[in-house]
Legacy VTK file of the C-alpha trace (Angstrom):
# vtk DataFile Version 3.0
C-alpha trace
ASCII
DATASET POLYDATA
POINTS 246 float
54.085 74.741 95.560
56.289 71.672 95.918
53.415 69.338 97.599
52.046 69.685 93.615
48.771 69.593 92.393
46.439 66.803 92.835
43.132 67.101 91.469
41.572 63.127 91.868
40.937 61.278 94.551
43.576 58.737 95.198
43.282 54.920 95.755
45.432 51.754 95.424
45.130 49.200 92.719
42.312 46.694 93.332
43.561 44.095 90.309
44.269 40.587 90.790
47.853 39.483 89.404
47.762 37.319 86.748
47.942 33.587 87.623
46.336 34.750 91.579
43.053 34.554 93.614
42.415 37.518 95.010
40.214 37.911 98.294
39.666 41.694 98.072
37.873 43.626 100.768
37.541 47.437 100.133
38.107 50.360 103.059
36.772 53.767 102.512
38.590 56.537 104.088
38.066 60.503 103.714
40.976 62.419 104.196
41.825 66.123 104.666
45.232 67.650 103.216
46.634 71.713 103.556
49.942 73.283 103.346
51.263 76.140 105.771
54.353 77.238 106.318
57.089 75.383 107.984
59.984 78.791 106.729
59.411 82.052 105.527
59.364 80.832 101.775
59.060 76.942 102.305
55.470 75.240 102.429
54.913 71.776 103.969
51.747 69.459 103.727
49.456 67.995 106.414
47.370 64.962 105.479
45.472 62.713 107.782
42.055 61.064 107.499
38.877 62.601 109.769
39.148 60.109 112.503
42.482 61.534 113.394
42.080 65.362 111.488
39.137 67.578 112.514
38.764 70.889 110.418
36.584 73.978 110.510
37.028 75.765 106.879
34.910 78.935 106.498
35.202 81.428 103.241
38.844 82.858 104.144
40.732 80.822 106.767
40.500 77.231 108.292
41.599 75.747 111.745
41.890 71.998 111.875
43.013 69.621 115.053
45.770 66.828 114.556
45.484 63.969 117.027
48.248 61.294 117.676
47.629 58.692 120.402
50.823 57.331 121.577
51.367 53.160 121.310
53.488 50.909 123.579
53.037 47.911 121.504
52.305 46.534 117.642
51.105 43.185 116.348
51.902 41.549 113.073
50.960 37.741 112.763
49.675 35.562 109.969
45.938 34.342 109.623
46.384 30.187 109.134
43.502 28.166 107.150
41.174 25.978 108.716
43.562 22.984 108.582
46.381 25.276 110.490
48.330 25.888 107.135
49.005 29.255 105.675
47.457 29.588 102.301
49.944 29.418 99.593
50.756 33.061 98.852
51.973 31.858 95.022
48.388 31.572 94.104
46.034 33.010 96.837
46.364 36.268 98.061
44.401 38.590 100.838
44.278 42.671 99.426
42.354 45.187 101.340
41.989 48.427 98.681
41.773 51.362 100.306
39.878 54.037 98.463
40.330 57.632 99.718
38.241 60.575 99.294
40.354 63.675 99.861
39.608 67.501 101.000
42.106 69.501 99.619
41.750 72.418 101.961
43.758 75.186 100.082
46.044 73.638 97.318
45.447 72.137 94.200
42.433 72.803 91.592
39.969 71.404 93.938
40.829 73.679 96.507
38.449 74.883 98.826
39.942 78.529 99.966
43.062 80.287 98.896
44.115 81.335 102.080
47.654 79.897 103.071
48.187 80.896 107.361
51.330 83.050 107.070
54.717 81.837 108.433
54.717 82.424 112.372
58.358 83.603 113.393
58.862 82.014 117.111
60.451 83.833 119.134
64.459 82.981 119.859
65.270 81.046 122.745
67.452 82.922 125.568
70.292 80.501 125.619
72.019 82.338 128.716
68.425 82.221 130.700
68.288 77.999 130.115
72.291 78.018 131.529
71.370 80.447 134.345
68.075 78.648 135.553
70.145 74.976 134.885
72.779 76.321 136.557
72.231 74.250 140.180
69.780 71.321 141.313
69.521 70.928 144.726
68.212 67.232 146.172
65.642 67.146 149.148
64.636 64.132 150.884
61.294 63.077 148.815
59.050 60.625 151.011
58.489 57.589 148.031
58.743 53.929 147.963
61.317 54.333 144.674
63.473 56.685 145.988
64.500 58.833 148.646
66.148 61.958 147.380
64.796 64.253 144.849
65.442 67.727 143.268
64.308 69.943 140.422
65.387 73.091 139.053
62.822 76.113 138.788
60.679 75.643 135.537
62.582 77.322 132.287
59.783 79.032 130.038
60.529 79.215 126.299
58.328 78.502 122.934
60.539 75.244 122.179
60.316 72.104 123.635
63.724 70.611 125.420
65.028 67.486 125.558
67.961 66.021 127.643
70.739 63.919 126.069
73.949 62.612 127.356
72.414 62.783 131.085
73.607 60.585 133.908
71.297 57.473 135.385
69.056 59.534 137.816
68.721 63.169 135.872
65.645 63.671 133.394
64.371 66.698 131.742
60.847 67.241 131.552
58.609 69.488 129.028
55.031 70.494 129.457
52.950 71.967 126.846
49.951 71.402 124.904
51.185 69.726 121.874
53.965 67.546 123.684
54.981 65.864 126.267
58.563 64.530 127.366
56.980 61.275 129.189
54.461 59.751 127.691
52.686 56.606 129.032
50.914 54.195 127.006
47.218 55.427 125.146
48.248 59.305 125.568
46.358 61.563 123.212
48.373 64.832 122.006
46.554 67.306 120.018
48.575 69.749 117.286
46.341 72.724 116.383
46.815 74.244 112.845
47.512 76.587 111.766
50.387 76.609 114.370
51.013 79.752 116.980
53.442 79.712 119.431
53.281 77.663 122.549
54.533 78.521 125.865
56.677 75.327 127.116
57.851 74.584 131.006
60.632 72.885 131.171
62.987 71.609 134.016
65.675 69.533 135.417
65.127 66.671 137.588
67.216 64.340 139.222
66.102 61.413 141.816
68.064 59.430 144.303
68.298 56.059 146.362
71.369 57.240 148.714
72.006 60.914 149.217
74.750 62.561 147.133
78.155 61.459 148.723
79.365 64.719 147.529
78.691 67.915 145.256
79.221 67.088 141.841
78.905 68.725 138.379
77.694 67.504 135.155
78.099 68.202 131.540
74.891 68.041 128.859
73.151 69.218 125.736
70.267 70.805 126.035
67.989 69.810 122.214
65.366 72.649 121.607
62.742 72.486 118.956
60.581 74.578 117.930
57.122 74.276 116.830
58.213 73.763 112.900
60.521 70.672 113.856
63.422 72.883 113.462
66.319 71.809 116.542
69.623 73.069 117.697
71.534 72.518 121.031
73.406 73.901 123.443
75.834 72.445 126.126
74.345 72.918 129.244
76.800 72.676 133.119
74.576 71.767 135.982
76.264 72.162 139.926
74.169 68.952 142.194
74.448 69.539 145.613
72.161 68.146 148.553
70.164 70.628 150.816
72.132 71.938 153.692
70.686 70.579 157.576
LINES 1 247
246 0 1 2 3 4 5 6 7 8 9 10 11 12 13 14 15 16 17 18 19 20 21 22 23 24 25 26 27 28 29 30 31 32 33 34 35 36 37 38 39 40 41 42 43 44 45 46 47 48 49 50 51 52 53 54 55 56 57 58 59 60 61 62 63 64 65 66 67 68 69 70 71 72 73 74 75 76 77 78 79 80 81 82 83 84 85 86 87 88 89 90 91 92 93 94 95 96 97 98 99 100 101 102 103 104 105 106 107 108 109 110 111 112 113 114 115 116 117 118 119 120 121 122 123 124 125 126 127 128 129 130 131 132 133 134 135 136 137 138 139 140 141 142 143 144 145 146 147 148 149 150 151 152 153 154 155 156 157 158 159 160 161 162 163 164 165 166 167 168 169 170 171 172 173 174 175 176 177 178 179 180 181 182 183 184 185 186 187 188 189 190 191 192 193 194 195 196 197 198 199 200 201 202 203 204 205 206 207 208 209 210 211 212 213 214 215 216 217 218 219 220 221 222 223 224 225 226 227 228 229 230 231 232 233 234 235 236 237 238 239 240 241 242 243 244 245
């Protein structure tokens, strides 16, 4: 296995450099790990500690929950002394050691189980469906204070989730599933269940207005699929805009 074999616990370095004072504070973490595969003979590893991991491991198989919580913003500053001076960081220095305790699930000599989930094939994606069901948006008046035309395509159902590139001001693409979303606003919480099955995704075409359309227009874009393994391609994608008929 290429994630290797790890058979300690790991933790950073807790001594002082020579010549520094050290304020050390110390941070325990416990951490599960597993590999699955991500090809039919490639293995990747998953490791996250048990505030974001949970993991239910009986005698032959295991099923564990990944959570990510989607940030707007991140802080960095510098702590100043009591007389509003940063310490001199050629002699004093603040290190928080961080000692982890880690579950290796099914790898490595301290392995729990030996079972490995078997590599999922997802189903290909029907390229001519997505151009077919892209094929024409049609804007409606919409009754909003942020705009006043709007217009979706029918919802395009695949096992990969779609993105939108190279799309004019106005058009968006939207994905729904389980394990993620296109839009995310700030504090969102996705989960990623392991080991990983196939996901049904809806996906569609959107486009939104000020003015109505002065007149029919096509447009040109790629279409980027991915699949539950991370694994993308694209496909150029011609969308007709018109405006509903009176």
């Amino acid at each position: 296995m290429a994630c290797g074999d790890n058979t300690s616990s790991a933790s950073s370095r807790d001594d002082c450099p020579e010549n520094y004072i050290c304020d050390t504070t110390y941070t325990d973490v416990s951490v599960y790990s597993f590999v699955y595969y991500v090809g039919k003979d490639s293995l990747d590893t998953v490791t996250a500690t048990t505030d974001r991991m949970t993991c239910d491991i009986e005698d032959d198989n295991f099923h564990c929950s990944l959570m990510f919580i989607h940030e707007c913003f991140s802080y960095s500053y510098s702590v100043a002394s009591a007389n509003g001076t940063v310490k001199d960081s050629a002699k004093y220095l603040t290190v928080n050691v961080t000692r982890v305790d880690t579950t290796y699930i099914n790898y490595g000599k301290k392995r729990l189980i030996d079972y490995v989930p078997a590599y999922v094939e997802v189903p290909k994606l029907s390229e001519k469906k997505l151009q077919d069901l892209f094929d024409t948006l049609i804007l409606k008046p919409y009754d909003s204070k942020y705009y006043f035309y709007y217009g979706h395509t029918d919802d395009f159902l695949s096992n990969y989730y779609i993105d939108g590139k190279e799309l004019p001001d106005g058009f968006g693409v939207s994905s729904n599933t389980g394990r993620i979303v296109t839009l995310l606003g700030c504090g969102d919480t996705i989960y990623t269940n392991y080991p990983l099955i196939p996901k049904d995704v809806e996906t569609r075409l959107y486009m939104f207005l000020e003015e109505p359309l002065e007149k029919d227009t096509t447009i040109t874009w790629m279409a980027y699929y991915t699949d539950m393994y991370g694994v993308e391609d694209s496909l150029e994608v011609t969308t007709f805009v018109t405006m509903e008929e009176d």
